[in-house]
C-alpha positions as CSV (number, residue, x, y, z in Angstrom):
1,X,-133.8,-175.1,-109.1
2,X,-130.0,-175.8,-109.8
3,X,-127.0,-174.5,-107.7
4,X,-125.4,-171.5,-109.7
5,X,-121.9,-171.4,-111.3
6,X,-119.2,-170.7,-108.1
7,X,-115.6,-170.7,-107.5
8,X,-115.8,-174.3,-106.2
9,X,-114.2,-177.2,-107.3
10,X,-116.5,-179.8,-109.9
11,X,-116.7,-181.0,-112.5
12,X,-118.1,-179.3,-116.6
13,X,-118.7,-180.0,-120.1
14,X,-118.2,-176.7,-122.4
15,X,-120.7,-177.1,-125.8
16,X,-119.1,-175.5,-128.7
17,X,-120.6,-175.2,-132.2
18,X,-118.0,-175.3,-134.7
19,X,-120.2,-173.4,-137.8
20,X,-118.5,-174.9,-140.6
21,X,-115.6,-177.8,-141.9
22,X,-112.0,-176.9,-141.3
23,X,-108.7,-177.8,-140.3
24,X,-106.6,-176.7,-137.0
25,X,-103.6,-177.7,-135.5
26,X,-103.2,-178.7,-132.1
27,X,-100.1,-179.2,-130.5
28,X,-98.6,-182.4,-130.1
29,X,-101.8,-184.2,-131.0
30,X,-101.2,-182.6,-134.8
31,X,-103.4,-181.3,-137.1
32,X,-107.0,-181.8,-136.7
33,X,-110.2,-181.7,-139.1
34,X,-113.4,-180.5,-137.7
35,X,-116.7,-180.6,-139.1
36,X,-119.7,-178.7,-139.2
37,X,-121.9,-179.4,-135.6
38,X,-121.2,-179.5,-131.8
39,X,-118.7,-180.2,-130.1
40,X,-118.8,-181.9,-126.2
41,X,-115.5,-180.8,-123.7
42,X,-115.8,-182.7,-120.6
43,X,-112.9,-181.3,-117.5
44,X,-112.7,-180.8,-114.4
45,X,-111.5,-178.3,-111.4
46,X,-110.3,-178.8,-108.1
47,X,-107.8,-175.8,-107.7
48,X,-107.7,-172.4,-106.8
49,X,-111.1,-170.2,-108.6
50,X,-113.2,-173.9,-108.9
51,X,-115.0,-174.4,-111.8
52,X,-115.8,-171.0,-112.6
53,X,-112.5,-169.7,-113.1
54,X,-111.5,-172.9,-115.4
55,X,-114.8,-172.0,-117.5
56,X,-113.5,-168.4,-117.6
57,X,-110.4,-169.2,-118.9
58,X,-112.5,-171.1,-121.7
59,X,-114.1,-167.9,-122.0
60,X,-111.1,-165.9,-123.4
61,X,-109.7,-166.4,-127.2
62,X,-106.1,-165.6,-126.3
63,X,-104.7,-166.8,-123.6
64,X,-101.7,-169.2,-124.2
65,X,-102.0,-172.8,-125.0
66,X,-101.8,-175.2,-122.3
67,X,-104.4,-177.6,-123.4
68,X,-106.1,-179.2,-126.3
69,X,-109.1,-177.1,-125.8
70,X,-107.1,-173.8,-126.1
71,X,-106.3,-174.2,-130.0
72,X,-109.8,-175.3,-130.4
73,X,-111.7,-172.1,-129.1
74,X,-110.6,-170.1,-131.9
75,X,-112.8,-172.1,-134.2
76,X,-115.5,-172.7,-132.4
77,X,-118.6,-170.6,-130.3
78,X,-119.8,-171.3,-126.9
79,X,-123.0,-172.0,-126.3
80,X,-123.3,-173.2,-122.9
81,X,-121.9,-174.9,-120.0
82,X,-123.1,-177.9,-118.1
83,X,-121.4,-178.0,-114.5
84,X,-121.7,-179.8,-111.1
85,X,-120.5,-178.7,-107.9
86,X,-120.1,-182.6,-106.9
87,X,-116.9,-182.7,-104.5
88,X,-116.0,-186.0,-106.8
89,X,-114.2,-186.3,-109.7
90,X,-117.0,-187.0,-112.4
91,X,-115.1,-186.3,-115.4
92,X,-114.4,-189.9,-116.2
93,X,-117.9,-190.8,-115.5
94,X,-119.2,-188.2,-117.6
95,X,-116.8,-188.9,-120.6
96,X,-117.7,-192.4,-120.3
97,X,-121.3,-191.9,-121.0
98,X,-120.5,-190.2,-124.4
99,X,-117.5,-193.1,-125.1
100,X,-120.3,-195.5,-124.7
101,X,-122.2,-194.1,-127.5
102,X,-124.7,-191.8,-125.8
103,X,-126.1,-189.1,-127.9
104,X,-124.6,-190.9,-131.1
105,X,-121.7,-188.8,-130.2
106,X,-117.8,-189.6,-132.0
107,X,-114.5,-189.5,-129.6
108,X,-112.0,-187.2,-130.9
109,X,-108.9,-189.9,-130.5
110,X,-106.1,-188.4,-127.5
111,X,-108.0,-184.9,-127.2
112,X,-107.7,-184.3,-123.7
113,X,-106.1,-187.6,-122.6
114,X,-102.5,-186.3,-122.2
115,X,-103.2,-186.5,-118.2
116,X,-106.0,-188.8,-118.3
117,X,-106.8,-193.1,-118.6
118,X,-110.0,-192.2,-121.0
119,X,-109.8,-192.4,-125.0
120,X,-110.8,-188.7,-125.6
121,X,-112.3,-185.8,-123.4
122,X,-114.1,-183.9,-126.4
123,X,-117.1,-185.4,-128.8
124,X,-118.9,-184.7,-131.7
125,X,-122.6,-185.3,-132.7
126,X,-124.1,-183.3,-135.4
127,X,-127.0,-181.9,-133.3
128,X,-127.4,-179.9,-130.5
129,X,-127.5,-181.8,-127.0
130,X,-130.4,-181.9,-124.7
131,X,-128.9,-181.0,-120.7
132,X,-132.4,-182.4,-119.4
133,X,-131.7,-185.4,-121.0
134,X,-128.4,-185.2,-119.9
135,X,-129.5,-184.9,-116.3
136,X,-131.5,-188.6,-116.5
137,X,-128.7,-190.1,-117.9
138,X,-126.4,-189.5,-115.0
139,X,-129.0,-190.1,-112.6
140,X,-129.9,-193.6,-114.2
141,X,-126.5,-194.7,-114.2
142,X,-125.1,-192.8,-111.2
143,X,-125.8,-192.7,-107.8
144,X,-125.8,-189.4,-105.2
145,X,-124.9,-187.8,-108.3
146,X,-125.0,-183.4,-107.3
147,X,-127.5,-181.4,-109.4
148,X,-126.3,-180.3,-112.8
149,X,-126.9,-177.0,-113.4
150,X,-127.0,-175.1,-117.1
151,X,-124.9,-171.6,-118.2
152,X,-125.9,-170.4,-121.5
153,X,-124.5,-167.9,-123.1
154,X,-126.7,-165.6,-125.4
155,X,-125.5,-164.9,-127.6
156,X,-122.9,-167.3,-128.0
157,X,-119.2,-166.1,-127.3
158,X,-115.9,-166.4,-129.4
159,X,-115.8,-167.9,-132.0
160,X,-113.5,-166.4,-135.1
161,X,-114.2,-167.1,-138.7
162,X,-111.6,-168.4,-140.7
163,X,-112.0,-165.2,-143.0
164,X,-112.0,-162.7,-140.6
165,X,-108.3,-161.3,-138.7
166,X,-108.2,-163.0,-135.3
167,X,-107.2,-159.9,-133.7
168,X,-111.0,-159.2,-133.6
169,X,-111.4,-161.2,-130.5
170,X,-109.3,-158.8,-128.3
171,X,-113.0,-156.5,-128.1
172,X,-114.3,-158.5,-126.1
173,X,-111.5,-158.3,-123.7
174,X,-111.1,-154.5,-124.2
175,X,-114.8,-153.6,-123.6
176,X,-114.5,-154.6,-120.2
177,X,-111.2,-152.8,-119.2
178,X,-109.7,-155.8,-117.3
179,X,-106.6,-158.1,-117.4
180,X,-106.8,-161.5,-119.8
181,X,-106.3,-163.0,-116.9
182,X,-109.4,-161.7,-115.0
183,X,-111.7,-161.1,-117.8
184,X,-113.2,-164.5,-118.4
185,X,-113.9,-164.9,-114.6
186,X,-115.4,-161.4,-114.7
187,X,-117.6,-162.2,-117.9
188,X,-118.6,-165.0,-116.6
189,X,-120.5,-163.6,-113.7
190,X,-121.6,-160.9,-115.0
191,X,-123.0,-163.4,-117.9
192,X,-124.4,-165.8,-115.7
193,X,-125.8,-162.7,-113.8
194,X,-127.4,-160.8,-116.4
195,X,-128.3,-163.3,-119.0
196,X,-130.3,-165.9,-117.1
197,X,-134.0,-165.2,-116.9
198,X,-135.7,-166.3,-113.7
199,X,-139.4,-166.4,-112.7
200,X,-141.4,-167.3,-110.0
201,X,-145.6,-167.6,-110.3
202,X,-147.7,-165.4,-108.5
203,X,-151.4,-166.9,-107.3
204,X,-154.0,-164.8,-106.9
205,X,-158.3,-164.3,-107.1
206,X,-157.6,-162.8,-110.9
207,X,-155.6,-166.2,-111.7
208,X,-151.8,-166.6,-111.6
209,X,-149.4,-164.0,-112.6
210,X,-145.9,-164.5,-113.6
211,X,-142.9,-162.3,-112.4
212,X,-139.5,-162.5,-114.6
213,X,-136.5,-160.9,-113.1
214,X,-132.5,-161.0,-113.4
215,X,-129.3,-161.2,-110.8
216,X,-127.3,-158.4,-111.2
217,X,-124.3,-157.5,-109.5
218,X,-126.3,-154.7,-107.2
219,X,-129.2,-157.1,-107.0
220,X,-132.2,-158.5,-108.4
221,X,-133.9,-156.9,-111.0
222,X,-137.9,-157.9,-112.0
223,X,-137.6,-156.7,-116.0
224,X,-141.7,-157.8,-116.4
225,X,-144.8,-159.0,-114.8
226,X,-147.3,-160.8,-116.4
227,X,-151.3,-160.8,-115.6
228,X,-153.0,-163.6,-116.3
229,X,-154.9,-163.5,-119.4
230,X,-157.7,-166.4,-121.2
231,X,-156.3,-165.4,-125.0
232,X,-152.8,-165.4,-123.9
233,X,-151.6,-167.0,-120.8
234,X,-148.5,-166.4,-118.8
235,X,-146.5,-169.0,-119.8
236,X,-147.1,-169.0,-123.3
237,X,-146.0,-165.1,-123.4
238,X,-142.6,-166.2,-121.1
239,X,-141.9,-168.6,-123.4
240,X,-142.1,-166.4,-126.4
241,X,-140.2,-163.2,-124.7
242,X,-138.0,-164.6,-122.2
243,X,-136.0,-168.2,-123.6
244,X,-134.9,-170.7,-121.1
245,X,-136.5,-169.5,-118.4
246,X,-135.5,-170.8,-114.6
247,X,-137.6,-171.0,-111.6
248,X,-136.3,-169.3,-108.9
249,X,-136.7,-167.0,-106.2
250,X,-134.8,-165.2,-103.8
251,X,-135.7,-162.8,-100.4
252,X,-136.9,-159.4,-101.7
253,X,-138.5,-161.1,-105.1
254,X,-140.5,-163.4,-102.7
255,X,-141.4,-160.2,-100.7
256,X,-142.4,-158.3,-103.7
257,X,-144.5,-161.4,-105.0
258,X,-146.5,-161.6,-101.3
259,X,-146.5,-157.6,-101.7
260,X,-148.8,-157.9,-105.1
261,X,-151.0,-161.1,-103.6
262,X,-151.9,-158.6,-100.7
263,X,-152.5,-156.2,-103.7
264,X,-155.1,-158.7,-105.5
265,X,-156.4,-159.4,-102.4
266,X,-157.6,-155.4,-101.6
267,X,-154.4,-154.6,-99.4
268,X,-153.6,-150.7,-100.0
269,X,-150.5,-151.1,-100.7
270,X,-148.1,-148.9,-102.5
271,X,-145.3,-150.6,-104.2
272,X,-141.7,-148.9,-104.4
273,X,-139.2,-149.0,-107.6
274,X,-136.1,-150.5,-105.7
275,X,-136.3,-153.9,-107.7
276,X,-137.9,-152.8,-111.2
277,X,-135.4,-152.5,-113.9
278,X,-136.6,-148.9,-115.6
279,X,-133.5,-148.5,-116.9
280,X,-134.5,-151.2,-119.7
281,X,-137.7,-148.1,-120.7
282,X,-136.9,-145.7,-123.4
283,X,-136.5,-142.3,-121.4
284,X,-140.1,-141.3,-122.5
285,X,-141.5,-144.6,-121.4
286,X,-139.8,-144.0,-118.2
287,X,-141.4,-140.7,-117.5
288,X,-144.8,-141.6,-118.4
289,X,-144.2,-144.8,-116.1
290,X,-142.9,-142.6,-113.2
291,X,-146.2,-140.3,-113.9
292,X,-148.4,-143.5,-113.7
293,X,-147.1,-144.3,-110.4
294,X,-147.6,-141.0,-108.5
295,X,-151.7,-141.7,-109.0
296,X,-152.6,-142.5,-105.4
297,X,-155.0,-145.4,-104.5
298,X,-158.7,-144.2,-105.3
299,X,-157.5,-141.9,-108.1
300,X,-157.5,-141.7,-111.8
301,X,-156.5,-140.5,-114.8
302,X,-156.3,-140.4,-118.7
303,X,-153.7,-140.3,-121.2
304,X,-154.3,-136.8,-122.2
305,X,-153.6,-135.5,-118.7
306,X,-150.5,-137.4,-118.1
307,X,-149.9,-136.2,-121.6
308,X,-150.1,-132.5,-120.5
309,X,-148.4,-133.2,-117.0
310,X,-145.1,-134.2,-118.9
311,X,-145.5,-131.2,-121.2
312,X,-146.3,-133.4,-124.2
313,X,-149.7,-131.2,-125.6
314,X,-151.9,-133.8,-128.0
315,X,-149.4,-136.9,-126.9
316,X,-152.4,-138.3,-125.2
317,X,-152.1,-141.8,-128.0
318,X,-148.0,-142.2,-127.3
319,X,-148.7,-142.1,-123.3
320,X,-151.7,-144.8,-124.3
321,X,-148.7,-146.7,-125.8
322,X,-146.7,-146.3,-123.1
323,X,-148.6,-147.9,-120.5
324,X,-150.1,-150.6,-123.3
325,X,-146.5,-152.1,-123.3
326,X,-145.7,-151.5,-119.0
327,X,-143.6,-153.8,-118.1
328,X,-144.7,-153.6,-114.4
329,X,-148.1,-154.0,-113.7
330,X,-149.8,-153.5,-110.7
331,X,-146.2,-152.1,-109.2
332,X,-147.2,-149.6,-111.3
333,X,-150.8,-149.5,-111.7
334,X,-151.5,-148.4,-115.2
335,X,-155.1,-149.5,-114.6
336,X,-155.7,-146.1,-112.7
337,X,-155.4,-144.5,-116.1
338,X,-158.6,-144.2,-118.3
339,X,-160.2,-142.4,-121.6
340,X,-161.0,-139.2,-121.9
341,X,-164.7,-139.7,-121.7
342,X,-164.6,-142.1,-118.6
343,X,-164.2,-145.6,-120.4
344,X,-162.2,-148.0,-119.1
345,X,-159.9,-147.9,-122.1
346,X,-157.2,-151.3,-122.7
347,X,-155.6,-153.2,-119.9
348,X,-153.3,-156.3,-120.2
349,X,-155.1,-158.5,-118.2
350,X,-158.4,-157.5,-119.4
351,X,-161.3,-155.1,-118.9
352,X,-162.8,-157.0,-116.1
353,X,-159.6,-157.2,-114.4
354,X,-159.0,-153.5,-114.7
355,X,-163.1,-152.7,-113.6
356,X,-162.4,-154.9,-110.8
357,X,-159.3,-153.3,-109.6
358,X,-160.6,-149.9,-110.0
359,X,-163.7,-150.6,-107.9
360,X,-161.4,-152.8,-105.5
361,X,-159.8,-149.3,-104.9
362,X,-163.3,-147.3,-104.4
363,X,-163.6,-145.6,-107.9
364,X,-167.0,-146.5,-109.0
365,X,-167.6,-148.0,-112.0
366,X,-170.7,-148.3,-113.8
367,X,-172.2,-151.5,-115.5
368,X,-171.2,-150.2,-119.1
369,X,-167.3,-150.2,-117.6
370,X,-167.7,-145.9,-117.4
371,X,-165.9,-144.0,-114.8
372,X,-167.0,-141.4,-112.8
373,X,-164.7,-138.4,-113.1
374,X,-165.0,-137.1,-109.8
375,X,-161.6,-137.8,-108.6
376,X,-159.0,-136.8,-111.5
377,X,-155.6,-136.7,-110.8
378,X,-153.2,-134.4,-113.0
């Protein structure tokens, strides 16, 4: 787990694809030709705001130019931010690795340097760089070195074509309503809130169970669980839908976690919706999801009558959708909801799983996975 961005002083490097050759000018340093590939800024910030105001500042396209790196932006597109909290100056020490030739990467002669005793503070290399690999190099060469911690920014932000009017880039800043000033600060969090997908595992008698949720500014947010599954395990499926996943927690995820292990392990527990991110549901999703969760403990149902209980005659196949693609299992226990003619229908962690939980819960369940209707809710 790595610290996240704050308003603390430390030290950054900005990575900035540049998608094709061209030719800015910069200041005093003169006109400048860029190629097609990546781009490495290295700075620093010990005043007022730390390191995430100076990387929201980066953030913006207009803003006036102070430094090198502000006639750059407008060519280029963030695609993430490396950053350390460490209460030393590391800049150097992180330019120098690159000077010395790490990552094959090229100094850009004076860029950055007006202030500083280095050759260059930005570096090219034609490939993308690799923050893990990143992390060993500091580590190797030095010592009680602070975490590094990753910002990525999906998609990536600001960068202007050469064809296109450069006015375009004052969207960004209109769509959120706020000062230039104030508007890569406030981007920022609300980027580094929303756009980083954490996880935490979930053991339990079924097999372990991964649980994906986001920071947001009223709190966390679990946008899917997944059940464990022999065809398709966890990990493999939060790789596909979730990229760069990190593993971390916090108070009312962990609770929620221990809440569904006491779940597995034949609590009765009834899970609220404070934490589940509905809002990401189409509406009708959301209504057959809020249906599914009424059922109490012991109960079932089947498609058609949740069908008929949201007014939806013959939409017994688009609620079996519905809770085929839940989000939240277990929270909300679509395995309470059946066929028509009492079998056990599909589940997404399988139909032992969902036999087990059913009789787990009382409903009895015969050895050709049938239900007995007896206790039909809706």
């Amino acid at each position: 787990m790595y610290p996240p961005l704050k308003a603390e002083s430390g030290t950054y490097a900005l990575i900035l694809r540049c998608p094709s050759e061209r030719s800015i000018e910069v200041g005093k340093l003169g006109r400048l030709n860029i190629r097609k590939g990546y781009y490495i800024y290295i700075g620093s910030a010990f005043g007022p705001g730390g390191v995430l105001a100076r990387v929201g500042r980066h953030l913006r396209i207009e803003k006036a130019h102070r430094w090198h790196i502000d006639y750059l932006r407008p060519a280029v597109s963030l695609t993430e931010v490396w950053y350390s909290h460490d209460p030393r100056r590391r800049e150097i020490a992180w330019a120098g690795l690159f000077l010395k030739g790490w990552c094959d990467a090229v100094p850009i002669p004076g860029f950055g340097a007006g202030d500083s005793r280095l050759e260059s503070h930005l570096f090219y290399i034609t490939h993308r760089p690799d923050v893990a690999k990143f992390r060993r190099r500091l580590k190797r060469f030095i010592s009680g070195h602070h975490h590094v911690g990753q910002w990525l920014a999906d998609p990536p932000i600001g960068s202007i074509s050469p064809e296109k009017d450069p006015s375009q880039s004052r969207g960004l800043v209109k769509r959120y309503r706020c000062r230039p000033a104030e508007h890569g600060v406030r981007f920022l969090k609300r980027s580094f809130m929303e756009f980083h997908n954490c996880f935490v595992s979930i053991s339990s008698a079924f097999g372990v169970l991964g649980m994906v949720w986001r920071e947001t500014e009223s709190g966390p947010r679990v946008h899917q669980i997944l059940l464990p599954n022999e065809k398709n395990p966890p990990d493999n499926r939060l790789a596909a839908i979730f990229p760069h996943p990190v593993r971390r927690s916090c108070a009312p995820v962990v609770e929620l976690a221990e809440r569904i292990q006491a779940f597995l392990s034949g609590e009765a527990i009834r899970f609220e919706l404070d934490w589940i991110a509905l809002d990401n549901c189409s509406e009708f999703q959301r209504l057959v999801l809020l249906a599914e969760h009424r059922i109490p403990r012991g109960w079932v149902s089947t498609y058609g009558r949740i069908a008929r209980s949201l007014g939806l005659e013959g939409g017994a196949r688009a609620v079996g959708n519905a809770l085929a693609r839940n989000p939240f299992p277990i929270v909300i226990p679509c395995h309470r909801t059946i066929r028509a003619g009492g079998e056990l229908g599909e589940y997404q962690g399988g139909a032992n799983m969902k036999r087990a939980l059913l009789k787990m819960e009382g409903v009895e369940v015969s050895e050709r996975k049938r239900v007995a209707l007896e206790w039909m809710y809706y």
